[in-house]
mmCIF file of the N, C-alpha and C atoms, coordinates in Angstrom:
data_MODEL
# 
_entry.id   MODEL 
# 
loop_
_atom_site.group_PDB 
_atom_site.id 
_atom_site.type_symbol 
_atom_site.label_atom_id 
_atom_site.label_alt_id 
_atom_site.label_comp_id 
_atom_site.label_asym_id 
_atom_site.label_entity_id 
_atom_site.label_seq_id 
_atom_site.pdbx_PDB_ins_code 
_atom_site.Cartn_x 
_atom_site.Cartn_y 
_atom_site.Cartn_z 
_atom_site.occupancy 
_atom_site.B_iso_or_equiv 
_atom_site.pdbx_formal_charge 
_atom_site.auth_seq_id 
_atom_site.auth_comp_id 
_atom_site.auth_asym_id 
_atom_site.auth_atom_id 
_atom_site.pdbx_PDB_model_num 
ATOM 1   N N  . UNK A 1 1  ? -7.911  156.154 132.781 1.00 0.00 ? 1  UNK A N  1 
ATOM 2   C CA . UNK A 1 1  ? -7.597  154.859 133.332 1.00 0.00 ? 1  UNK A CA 1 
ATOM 3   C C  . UNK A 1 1  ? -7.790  154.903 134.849 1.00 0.00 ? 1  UNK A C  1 
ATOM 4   N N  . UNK A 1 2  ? -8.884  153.940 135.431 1.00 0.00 ? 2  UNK A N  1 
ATOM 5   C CA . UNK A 1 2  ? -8.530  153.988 136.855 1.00 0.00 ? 2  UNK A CA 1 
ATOM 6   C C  . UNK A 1 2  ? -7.430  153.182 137.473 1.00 0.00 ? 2  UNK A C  1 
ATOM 7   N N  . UNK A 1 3  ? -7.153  153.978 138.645 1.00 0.00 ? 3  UNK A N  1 
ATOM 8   C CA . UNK A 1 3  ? -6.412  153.678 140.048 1.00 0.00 ? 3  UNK A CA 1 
ATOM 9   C C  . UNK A 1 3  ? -6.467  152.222 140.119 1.00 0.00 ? 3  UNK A C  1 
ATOM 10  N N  . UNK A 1 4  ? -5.582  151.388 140.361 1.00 0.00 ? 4  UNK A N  1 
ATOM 11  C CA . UNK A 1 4  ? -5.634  150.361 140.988 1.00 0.00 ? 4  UNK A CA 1 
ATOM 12  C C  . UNK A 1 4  ? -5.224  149.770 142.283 1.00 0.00 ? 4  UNK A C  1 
ATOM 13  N N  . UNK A 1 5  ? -5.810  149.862 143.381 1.00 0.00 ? 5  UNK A N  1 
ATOM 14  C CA . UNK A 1 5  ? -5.268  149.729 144.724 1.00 0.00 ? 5  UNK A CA 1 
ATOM 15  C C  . UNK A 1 5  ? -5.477  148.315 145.391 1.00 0.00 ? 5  UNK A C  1 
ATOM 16  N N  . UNK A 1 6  ? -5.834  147.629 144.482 1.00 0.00 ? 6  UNK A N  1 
ATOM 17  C CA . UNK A 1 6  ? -5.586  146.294 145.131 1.00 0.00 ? 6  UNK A CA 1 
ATOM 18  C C  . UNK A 1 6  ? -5.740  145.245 144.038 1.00 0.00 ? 6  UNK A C  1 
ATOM 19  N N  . UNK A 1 7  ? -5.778  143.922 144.260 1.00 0.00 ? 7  UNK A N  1 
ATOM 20  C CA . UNK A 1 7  ? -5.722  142.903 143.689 1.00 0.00 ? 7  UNK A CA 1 
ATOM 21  C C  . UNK A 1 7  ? -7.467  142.968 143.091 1.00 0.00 ? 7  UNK A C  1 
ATOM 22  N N  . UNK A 1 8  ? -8.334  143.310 144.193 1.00 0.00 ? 8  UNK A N  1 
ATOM 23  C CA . UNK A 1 8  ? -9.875  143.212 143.339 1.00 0.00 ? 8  UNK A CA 1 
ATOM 24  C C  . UNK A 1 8  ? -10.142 144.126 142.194 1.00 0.00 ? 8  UNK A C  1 
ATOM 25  N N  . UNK A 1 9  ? -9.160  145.265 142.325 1.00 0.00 ? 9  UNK A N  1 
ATOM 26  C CA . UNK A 1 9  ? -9.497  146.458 140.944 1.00 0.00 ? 9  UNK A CA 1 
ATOM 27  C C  . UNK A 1 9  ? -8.916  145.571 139.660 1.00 0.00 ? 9  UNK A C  1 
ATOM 28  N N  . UNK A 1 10 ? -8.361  144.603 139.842 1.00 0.00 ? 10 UNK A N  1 
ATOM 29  C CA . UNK A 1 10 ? -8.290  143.959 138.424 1.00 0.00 ? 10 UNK A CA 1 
ATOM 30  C C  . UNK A 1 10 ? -9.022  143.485 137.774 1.00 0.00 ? 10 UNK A C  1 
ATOM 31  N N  . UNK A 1 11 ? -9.204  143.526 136.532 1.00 0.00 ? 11 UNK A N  1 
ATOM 32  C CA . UNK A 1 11 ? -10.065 143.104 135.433 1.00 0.00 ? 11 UNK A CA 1 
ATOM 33  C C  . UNK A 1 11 ? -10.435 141.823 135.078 1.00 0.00 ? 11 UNK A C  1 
ATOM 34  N N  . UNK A 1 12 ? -8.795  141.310 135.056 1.00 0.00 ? 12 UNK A N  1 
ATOM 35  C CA . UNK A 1 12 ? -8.687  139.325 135.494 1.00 0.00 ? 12 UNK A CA 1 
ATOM 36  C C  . UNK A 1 12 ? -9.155  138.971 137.000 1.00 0.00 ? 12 UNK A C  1 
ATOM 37  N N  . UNK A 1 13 ? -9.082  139.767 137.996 1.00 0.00 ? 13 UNK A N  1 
ATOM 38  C CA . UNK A 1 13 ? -9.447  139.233 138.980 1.00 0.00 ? 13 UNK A CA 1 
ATOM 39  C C  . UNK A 1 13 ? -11.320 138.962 138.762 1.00 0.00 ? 13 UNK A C  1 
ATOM 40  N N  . UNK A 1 14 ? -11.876 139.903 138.781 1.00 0.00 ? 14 UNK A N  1 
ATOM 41  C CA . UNK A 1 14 ? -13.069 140.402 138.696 1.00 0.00 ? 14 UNK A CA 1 
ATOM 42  C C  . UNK A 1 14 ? -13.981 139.140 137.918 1.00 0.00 ? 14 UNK A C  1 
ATOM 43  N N  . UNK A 1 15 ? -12.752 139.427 136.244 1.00 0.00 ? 15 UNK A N  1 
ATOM 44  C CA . UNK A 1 15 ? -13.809 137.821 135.437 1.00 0.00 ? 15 UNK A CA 1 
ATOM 45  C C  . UNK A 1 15 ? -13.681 136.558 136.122 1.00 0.00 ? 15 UNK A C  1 
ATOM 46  N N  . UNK A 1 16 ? -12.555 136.248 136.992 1.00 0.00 ? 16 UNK A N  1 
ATOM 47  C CA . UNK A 1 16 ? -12.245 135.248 137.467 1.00 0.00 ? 16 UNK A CA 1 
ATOM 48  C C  . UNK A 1 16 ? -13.362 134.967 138.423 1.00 0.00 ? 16 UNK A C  1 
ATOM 49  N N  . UNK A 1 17 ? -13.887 135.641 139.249 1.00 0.00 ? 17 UNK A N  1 
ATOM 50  C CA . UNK A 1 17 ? -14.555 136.087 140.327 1.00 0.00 ? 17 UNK A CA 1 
ATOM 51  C C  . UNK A 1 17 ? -15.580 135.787 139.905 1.00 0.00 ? 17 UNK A C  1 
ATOM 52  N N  . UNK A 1 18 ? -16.386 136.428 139.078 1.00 0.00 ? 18 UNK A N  1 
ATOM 53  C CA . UNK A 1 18 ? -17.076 136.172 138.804 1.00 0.00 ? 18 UNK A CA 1 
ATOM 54  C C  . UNK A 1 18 ? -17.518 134.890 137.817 1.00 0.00 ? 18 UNK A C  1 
ATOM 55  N N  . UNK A 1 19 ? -17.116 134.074 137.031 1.00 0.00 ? 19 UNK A N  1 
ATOM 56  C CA . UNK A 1 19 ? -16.776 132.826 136.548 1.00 0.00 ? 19 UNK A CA 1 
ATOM 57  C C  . UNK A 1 19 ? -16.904 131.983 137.579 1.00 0.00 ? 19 UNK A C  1 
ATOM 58  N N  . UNK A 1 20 ? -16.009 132.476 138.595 1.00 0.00 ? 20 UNK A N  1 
ATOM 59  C CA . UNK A 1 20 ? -15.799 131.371 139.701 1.00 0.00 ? 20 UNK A CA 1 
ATOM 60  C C  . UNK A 1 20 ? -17.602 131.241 140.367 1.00 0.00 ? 20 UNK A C  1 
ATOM 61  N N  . UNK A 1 21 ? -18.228 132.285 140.648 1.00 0.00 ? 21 UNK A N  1 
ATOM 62  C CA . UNK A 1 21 ? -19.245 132.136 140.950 1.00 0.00 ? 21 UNK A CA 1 
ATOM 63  C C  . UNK A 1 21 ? -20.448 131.553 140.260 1.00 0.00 ? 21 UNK A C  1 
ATOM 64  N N  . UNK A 1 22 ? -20.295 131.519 138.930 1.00 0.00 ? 22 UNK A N  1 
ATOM 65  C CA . UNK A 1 22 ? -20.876 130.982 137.920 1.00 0.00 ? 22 UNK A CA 1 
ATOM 66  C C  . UNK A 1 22 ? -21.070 129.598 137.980 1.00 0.00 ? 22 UNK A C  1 
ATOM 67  N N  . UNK A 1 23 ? -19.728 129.138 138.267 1.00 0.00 ? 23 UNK A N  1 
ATOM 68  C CA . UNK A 1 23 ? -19.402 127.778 138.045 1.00 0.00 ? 23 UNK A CA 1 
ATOM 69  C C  . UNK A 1 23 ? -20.340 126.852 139.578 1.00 0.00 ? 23 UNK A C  1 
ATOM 70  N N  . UNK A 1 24 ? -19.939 127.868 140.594 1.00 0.00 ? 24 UNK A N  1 
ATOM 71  C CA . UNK A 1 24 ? -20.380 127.368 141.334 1.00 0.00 ? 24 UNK A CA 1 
ATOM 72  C C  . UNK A 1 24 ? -21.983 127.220 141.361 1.00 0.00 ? 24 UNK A C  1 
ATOM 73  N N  . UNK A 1 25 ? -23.030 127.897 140.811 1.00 0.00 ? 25 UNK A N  1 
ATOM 74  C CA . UNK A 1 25 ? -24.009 127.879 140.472 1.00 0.00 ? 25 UNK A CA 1 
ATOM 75  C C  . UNK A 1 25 ? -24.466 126.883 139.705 1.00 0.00 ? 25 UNK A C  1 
ATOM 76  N N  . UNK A 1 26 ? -23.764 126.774 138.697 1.00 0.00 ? 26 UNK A N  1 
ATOM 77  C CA . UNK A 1 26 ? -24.179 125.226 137.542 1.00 0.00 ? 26 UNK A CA 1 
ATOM 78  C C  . UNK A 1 26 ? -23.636 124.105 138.132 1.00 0.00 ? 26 UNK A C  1 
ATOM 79  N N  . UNK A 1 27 ? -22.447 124.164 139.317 1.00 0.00 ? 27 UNK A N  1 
ATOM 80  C CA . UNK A 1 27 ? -22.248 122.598 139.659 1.00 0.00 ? 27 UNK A CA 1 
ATOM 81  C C  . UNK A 1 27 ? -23.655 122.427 140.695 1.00 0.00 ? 27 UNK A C  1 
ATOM 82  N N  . UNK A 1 28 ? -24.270 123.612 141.493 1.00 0.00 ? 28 UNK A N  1 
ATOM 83  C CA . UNK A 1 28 ? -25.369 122.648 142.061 1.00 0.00 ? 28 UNK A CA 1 
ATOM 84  C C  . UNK A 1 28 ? -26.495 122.071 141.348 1.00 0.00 ? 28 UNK A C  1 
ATOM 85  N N  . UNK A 1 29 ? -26.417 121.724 140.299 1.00 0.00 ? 29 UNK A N  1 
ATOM 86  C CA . UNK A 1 29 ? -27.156 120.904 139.327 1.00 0.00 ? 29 UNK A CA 1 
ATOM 87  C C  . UNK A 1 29 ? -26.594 119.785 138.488 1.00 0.00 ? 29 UNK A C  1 
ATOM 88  N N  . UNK A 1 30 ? -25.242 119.542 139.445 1.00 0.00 ? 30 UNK A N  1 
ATOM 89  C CA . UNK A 1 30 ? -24.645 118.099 138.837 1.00 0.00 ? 30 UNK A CA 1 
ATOM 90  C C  . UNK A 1 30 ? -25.303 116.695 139.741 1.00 0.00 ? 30 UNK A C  1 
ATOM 91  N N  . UNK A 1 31 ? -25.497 116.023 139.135 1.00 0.00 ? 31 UNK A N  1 
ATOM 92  C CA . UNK A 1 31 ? -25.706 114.516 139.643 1.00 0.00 ? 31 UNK A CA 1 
ATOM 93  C C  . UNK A 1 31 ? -25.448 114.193 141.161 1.00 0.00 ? 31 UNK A C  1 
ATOM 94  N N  . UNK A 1 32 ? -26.364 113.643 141.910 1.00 0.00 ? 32 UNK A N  1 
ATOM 95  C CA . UNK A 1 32 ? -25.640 113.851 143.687 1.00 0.00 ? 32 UNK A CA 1 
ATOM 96  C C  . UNK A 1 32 ? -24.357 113.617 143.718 1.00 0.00 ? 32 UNK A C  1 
ATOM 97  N N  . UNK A 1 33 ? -24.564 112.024 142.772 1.00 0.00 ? 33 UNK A N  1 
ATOM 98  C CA . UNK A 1 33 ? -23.429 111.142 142.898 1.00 0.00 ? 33 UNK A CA 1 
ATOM 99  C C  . UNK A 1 33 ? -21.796 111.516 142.773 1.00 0.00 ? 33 UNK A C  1 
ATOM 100 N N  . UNK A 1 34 ? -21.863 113.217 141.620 1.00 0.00 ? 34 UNK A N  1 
ATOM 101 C CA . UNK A 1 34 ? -20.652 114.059 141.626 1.00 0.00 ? 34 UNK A CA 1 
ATOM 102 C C  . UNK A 1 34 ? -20.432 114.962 142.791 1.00 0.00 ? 34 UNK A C  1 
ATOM 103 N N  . UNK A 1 35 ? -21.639 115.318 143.638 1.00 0.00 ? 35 UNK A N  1 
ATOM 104 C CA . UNK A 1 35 ? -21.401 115.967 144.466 1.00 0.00 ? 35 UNK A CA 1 
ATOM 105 C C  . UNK A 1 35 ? -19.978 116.465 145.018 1.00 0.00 ? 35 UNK A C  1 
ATOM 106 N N  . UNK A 1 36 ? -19.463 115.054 145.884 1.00 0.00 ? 36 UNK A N  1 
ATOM 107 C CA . UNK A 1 36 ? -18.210 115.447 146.718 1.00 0.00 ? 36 UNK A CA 1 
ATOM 108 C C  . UNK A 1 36 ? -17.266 114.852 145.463 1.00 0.00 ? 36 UNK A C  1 
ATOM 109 N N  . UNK A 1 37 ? -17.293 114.758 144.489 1.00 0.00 ? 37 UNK A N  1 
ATOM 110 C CA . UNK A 1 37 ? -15.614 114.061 143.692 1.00 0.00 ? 37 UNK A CA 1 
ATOM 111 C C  . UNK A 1 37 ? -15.911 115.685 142.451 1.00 0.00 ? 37 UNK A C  1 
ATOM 112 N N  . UNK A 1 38 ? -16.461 115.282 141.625 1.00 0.00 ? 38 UNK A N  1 
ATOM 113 C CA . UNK A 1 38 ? -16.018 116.290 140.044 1.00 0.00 ? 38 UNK A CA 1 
ATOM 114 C C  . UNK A 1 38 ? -16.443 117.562 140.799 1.00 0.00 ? 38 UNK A C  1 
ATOM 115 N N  . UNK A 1 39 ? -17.578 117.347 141.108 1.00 0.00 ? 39 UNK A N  1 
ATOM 116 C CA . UNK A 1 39 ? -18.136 118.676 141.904 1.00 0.00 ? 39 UNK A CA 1 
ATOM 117 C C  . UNK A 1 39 ? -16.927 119.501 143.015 1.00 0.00 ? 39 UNK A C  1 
ATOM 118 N N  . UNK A 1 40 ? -16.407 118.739 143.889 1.00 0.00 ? 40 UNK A N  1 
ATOM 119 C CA . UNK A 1 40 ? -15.884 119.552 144.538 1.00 0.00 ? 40 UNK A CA 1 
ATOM 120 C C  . UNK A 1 40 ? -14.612 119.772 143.821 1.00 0.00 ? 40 UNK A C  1 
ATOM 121 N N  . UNK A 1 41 ? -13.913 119.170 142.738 1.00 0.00 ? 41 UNK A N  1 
ATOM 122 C CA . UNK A 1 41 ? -12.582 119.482 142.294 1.00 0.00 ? 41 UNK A CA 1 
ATOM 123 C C  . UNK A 1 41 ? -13.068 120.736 140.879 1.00 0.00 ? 41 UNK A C  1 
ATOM 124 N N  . UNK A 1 42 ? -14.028 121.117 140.550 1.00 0.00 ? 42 UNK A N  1 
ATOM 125 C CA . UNK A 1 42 ? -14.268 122.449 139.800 1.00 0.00 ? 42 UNK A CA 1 
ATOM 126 C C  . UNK A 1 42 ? -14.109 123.069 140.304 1.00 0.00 ? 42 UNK A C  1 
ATOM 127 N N  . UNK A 1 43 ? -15.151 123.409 141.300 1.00 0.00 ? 43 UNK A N  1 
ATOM 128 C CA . UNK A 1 43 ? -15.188 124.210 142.579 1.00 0.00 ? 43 UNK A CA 1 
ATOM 129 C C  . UNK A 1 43 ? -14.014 124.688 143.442 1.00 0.00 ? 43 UNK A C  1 
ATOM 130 N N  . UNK A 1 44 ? -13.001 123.766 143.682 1.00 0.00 ? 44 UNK A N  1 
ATOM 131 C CA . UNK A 1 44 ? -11.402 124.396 144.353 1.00 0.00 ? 44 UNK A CA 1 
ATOM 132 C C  . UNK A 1 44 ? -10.871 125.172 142.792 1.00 0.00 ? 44 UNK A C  1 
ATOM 133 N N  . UNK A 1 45 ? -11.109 124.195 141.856 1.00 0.00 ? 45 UNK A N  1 
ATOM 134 C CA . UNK A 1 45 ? -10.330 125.026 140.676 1.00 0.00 ? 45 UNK A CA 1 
ATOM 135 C C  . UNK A 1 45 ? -10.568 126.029 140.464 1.00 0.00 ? 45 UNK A C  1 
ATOM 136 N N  . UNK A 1 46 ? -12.065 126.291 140.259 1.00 0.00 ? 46 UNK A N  1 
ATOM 137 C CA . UNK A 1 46 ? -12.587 127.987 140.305 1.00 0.00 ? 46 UNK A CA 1 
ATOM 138 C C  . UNK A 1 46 ? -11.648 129.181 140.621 1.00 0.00 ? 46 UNK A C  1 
ATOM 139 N N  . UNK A 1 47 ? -12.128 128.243 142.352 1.00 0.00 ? 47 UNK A N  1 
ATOM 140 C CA . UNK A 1 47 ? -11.407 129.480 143.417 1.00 0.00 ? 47 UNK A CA 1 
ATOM 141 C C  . UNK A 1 47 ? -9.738  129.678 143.513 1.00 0.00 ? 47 UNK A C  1 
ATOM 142 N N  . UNK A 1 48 ? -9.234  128.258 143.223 1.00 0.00 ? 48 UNK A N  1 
ATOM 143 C CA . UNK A 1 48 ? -7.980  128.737 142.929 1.00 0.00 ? 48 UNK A CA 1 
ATOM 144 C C  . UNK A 1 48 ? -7.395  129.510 142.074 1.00 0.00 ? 48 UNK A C  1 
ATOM 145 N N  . UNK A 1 49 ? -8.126  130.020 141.250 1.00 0.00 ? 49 UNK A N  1 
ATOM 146 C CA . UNK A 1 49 ? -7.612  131.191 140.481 1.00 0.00 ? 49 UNK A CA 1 
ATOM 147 C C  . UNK A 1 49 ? -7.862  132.791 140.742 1.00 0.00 ? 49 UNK A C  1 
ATOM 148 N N  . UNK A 1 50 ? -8.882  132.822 141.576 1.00 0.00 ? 50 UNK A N  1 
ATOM 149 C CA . UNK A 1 50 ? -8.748  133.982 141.935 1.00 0.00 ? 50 UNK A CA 1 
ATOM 150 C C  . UNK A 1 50 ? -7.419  134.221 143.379 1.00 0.00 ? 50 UNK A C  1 
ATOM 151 N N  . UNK A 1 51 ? -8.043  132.756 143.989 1.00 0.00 ? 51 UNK A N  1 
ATOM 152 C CA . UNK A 1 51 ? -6.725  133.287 145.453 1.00 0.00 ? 51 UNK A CA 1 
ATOM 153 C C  . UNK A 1 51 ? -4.829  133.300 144.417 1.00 0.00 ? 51 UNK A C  1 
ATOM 154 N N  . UNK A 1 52 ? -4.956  132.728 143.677 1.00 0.00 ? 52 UNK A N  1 
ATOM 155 C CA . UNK A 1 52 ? -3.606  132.714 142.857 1.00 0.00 ? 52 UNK A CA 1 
ATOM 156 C C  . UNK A 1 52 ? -3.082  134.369 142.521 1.00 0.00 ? 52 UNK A C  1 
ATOM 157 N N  . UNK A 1 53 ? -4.238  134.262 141.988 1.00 0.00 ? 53 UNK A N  1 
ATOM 158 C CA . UNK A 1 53 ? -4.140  136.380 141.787 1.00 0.00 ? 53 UNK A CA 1 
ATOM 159 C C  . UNK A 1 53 ? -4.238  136.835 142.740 1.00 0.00 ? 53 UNK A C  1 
ATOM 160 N N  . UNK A 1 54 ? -4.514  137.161 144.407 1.00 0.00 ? 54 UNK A N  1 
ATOM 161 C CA . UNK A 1 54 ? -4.629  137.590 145.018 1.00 0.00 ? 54 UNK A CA 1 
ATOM 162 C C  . UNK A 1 54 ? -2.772  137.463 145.922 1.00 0.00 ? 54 UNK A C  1 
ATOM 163 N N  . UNK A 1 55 ? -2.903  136.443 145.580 1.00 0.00 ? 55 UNK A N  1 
ATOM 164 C CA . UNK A 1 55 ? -1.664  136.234 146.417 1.00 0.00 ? 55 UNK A CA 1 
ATOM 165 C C  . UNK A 1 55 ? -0.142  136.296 145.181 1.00 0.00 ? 55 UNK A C  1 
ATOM 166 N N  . UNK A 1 56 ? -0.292  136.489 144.362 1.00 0.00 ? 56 UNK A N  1 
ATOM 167 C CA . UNK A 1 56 ? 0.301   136.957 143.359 1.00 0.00 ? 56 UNK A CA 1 
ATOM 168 C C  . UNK A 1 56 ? 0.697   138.582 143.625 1.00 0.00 ? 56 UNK A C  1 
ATOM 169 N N  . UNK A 1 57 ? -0.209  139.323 143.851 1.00 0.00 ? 57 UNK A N  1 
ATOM 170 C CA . UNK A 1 57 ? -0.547  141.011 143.898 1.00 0.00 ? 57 UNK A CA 1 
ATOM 171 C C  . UNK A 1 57 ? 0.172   141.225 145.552 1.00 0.00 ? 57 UNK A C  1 
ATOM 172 N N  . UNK A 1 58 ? -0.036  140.312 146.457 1.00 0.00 ? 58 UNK A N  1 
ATOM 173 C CA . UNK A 1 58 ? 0.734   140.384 147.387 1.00 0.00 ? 58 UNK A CA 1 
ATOM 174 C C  . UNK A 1 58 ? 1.975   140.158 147.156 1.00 0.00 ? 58 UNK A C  1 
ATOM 175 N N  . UNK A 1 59 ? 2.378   139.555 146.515 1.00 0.00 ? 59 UNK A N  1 
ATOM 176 C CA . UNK A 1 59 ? 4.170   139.278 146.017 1.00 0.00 ? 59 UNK A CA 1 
ATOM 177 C C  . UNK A 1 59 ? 4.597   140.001 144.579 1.00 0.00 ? 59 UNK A C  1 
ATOM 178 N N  . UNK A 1 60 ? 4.156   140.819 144.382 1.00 0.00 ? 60 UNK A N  1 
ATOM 179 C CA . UNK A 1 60 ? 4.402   141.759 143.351 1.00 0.00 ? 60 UNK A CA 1 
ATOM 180 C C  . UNK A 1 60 ? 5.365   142.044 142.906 1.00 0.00 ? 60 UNK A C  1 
ATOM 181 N N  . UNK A 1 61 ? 6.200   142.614 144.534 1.00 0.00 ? 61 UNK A N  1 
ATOM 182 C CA . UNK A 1 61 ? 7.285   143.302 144.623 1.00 0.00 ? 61 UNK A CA 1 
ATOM 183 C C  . UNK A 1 61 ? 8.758   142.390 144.303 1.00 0.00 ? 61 UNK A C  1 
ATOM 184 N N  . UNK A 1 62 ? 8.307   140.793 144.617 1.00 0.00 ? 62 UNK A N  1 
ATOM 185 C CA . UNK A 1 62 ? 9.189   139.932 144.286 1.00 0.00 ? 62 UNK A CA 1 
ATOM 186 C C  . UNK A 1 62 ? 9.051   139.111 142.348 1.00 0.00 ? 62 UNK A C  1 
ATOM 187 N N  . UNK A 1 63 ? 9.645   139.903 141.459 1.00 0.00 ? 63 UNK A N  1 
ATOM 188 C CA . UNK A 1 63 ? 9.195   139.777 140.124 1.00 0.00 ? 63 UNK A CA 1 
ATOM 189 C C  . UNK A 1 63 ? 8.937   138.130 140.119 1.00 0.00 ? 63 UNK A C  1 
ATOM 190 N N  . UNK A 1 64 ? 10.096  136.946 140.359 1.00 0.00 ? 64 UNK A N  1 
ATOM 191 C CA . UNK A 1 64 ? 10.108  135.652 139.904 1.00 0.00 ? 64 UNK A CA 1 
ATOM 192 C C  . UNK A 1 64 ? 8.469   134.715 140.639 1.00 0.00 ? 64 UNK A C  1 
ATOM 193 N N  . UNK A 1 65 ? 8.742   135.420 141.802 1.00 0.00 ? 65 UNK A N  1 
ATOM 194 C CA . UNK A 1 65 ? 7.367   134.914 142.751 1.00 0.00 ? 65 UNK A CA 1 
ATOM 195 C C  . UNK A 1 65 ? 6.212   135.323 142.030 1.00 0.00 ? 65 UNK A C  1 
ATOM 196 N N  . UNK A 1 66 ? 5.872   136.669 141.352 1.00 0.00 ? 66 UNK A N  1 
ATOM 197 C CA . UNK A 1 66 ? 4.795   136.971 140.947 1.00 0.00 ? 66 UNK A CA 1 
ATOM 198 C C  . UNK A 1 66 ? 4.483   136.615 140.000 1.00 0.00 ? 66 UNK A C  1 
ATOM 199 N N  . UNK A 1 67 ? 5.123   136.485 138.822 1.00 0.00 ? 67 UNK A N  1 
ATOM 200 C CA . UNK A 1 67 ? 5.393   135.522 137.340 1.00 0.00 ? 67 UNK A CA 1 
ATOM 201 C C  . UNK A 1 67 ? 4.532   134.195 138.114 1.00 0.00 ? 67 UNK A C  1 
ATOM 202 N N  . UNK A 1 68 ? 5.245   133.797 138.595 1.00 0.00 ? 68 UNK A N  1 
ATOM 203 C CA . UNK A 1 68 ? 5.084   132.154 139.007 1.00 0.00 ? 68 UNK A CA 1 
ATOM 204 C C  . UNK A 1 68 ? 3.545   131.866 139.361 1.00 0.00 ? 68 UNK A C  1 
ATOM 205 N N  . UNK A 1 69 ? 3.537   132.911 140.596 1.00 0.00 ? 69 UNK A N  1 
ATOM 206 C CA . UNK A 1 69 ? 1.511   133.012 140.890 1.00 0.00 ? 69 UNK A CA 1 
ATOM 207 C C  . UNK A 1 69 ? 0.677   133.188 139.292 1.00 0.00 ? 69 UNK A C  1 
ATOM 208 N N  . UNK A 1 70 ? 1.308   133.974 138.987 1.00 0.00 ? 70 UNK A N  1 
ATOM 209 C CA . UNK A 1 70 ? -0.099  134.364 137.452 1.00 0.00 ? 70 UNK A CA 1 
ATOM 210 C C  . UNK A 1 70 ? 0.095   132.789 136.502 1.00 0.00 ? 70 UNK A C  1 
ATOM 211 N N  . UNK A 1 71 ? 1.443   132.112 136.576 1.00 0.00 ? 71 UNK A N  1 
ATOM 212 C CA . UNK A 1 71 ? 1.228   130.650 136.079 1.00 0.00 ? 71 UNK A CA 1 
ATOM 213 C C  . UNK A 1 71 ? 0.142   129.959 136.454 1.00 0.00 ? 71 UNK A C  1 
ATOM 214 N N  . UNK A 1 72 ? 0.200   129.685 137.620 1.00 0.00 ? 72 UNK A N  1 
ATOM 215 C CA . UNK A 1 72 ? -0.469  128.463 138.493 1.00 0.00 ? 72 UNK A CA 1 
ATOM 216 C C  . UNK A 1 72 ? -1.790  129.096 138.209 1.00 0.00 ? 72 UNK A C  1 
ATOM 217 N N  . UNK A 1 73 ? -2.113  130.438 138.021 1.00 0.00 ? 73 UNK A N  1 
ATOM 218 C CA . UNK A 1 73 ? -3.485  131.000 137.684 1.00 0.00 ? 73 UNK A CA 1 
ATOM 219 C C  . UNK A 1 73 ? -3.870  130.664 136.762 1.00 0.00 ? 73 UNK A C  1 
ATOM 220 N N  . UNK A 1 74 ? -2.493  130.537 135.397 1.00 0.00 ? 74 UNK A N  1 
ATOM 221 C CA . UNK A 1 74 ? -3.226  130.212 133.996 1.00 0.00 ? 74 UNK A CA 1 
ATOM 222 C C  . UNK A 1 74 ? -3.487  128.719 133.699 1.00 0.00 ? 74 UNK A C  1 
ATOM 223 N N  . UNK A 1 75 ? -2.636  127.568 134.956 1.00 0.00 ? 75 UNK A N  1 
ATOM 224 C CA . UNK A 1 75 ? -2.571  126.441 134.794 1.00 0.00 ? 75 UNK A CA 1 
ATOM 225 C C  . UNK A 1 75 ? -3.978  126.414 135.264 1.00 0.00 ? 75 UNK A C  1 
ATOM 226 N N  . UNK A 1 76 ? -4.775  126.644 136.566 1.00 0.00 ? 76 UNK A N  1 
ATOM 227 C CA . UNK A 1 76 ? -5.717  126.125 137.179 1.00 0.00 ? 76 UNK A CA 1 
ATOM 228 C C  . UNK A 1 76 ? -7.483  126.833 136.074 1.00 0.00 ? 76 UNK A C  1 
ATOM 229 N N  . UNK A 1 77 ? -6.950  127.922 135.486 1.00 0.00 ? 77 UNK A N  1 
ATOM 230 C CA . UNK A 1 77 ? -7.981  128.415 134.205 1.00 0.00 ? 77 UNK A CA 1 
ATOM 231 C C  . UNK A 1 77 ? -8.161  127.348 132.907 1.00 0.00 ? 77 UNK A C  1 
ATOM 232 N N  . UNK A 1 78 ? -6.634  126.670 132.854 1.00 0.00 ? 78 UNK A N  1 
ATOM 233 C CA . UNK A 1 78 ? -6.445  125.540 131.405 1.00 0.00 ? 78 UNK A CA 1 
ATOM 234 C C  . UNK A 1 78 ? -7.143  124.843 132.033 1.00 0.00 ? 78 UNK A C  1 
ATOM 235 N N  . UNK A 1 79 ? -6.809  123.960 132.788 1.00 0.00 ? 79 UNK A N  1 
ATOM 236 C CA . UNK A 1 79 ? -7.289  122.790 133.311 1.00 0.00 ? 79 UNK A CA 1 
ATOM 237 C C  . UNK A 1 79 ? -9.216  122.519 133.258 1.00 0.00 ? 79 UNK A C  1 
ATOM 238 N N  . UNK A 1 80 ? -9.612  123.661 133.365 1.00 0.00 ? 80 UNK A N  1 
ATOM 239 C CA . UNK A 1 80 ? -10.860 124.003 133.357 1.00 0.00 ? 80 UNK A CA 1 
ATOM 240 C C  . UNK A 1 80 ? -11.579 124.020 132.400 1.00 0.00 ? 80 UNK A C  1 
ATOM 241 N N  . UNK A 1 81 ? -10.859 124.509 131.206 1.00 0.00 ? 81 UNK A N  1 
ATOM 242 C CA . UNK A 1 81 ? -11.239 124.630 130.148 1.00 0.00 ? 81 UNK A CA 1 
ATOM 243 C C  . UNK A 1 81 ? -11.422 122.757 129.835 1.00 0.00 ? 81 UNK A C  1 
# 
């Protein structure tokens, strides 16, 4: 098993990460007209799931705070779906 020394050695971070980049790739082939509205609200959603985990792994040490971050991670992943 490897070491984990930060929030990027995670496995969820990583698919997130990468997803997130995905996404951002297929929205530049949405309609202009989505550009700044659907387009840009995928696009924060994306990324809000990785900064959720990131800043989650920073509050680790506080159990209720860190619970709470990996929520808002799984809320902003549903929503997406």
């Amino acid at each position: 098993m490897a070491q984990i020394n930060g929030f990027r050695d995670l496995i969820v971070y990583q698919k997130a990460y990468k997803l997130a980049m995905e996404i951002f790739e297929m929205t530049k082939t949405f309609p202009k007209e989505e550009r700044y509205s659907l387009t840009d609200q995928i696009r924060r959603s994306s990324r809000s799931v990785t900064s959720n985990l990131a800043e989650a792994w920073a509050k680790k040490i506080y159990i209720k705070h860190f619970v709470s971050k990996l929520s808002d991670s799984l809320g902003e992943e549903v929503i997406k779906q």
